[in-house]
C-alpha positions in Angstrom: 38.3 -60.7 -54.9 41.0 -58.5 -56.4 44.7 -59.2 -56.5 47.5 -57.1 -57.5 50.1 -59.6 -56.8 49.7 -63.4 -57.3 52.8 -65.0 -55.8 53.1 -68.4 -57.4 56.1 -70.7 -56.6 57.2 -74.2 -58.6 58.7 -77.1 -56.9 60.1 -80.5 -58.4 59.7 -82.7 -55.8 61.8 -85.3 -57.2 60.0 -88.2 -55.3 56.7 -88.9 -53.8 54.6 -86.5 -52.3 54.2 -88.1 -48.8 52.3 -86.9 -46.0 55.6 -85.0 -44.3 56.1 -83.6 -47.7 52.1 -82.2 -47.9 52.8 -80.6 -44.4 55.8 -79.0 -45.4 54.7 -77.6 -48.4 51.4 -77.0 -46.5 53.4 -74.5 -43.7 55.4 -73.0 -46.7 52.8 -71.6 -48.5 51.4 -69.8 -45.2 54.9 -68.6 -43.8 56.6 -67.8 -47.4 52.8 -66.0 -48.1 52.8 -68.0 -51.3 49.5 -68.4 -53.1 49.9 -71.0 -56.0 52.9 -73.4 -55.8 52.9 -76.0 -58.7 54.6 -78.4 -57.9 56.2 -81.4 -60.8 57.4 -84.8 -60.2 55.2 -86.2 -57.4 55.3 -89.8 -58.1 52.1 -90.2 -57.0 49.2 -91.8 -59.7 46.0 -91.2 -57.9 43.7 -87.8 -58.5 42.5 -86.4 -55.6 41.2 -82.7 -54.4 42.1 -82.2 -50.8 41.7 -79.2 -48.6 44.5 -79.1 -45.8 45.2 -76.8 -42.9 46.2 -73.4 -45.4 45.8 -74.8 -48.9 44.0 -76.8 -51.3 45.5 -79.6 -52.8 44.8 -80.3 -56.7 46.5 -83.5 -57.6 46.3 -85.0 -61.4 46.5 -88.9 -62.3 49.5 -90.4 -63.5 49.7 -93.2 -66.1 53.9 -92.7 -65.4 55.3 -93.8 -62.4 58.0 -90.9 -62.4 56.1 -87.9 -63.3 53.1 -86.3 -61.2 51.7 -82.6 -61.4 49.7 -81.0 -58.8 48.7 -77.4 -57.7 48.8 -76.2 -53.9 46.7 -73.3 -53.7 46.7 -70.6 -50.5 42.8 -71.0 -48.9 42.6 -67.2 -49.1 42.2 -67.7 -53.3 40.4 -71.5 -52.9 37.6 -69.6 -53.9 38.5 -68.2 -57.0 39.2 -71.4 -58.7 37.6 -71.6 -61.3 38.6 -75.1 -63.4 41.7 -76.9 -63.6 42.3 -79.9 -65.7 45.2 -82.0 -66.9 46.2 -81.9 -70.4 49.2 -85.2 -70.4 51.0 -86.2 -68.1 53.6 -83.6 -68.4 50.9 -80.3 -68.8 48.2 -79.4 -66.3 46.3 -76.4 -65.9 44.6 -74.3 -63.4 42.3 -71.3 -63.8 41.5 -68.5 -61.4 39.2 -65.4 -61.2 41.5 -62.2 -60.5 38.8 -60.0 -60.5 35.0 -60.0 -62.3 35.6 -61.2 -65.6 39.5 -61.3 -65.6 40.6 -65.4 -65.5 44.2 -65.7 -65.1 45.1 -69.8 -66.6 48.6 -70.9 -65.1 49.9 -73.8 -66.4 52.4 -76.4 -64.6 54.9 -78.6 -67.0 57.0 -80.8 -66.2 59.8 -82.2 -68.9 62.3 -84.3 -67.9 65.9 -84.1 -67.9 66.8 -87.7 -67.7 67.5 -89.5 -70.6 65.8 -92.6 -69.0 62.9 -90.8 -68.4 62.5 -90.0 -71.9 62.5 -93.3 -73.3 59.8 -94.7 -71.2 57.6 -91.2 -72.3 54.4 -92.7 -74.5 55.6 -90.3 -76.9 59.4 -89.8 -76.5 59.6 -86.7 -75.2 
């Protein structure tokens, strides 16, 4: 599929991404015609790869408590995912196919702003 536009949207979520949270952010992507939003600080540790009513859900693993990256992606570009992976717990990345042989890689970081936060970073960022 060719794009011409990719919207992409970021969103800290500053807590956990519960289920009221996943259909929020579920219904936004549909009525704000978002196709990628990435958002940071989830909370949650688990991986997981979950399809929901208009997106996909791409969520990393954790080792901190208080950080948490995941990608939501639009079902009409589901299929041109192409890899994603997690680089630390602050980096993740996600590939798509724009068009034949043109991969677009978007990467989510998250830093944080709290001093607190810092100190309990494996390596004090």
């Amino acid at each position: 599929m060719k794009y011409t536009k990719l919207r992409i949207g970021t969103h800290n979520i500053r807590g956990g991404l519960t289920s009221i949270r996943k259909a929020y952010l579920d219904e936004d992507i549909q009525v704000y015609n978002i196709d990628l939003i990435c958002p940071q600080e989830t909370t949650i540790k688990d991986g997981y790869d979950q399809v929901h009513k208009h997106c996909r859900i791409i969520c990393f693993e954790s080792d901190n408590p208080q950080y948490g990256l995941r990608f939501l992606a639009h079902k009409r570009i589901s299929n041109n995912i192409k890899g994603f992976w997690k680089v630390c717990d602050g980096i993740c990345v996600i590939q798509l196919e724009l068009s034949p042989n043109k991969v677009c890689s978007i990467i989510n970081v998250y830093a944080p702003c709290n001093v607190s936060m810092i100190d309990v970073h494996p390596r004090g960022l």
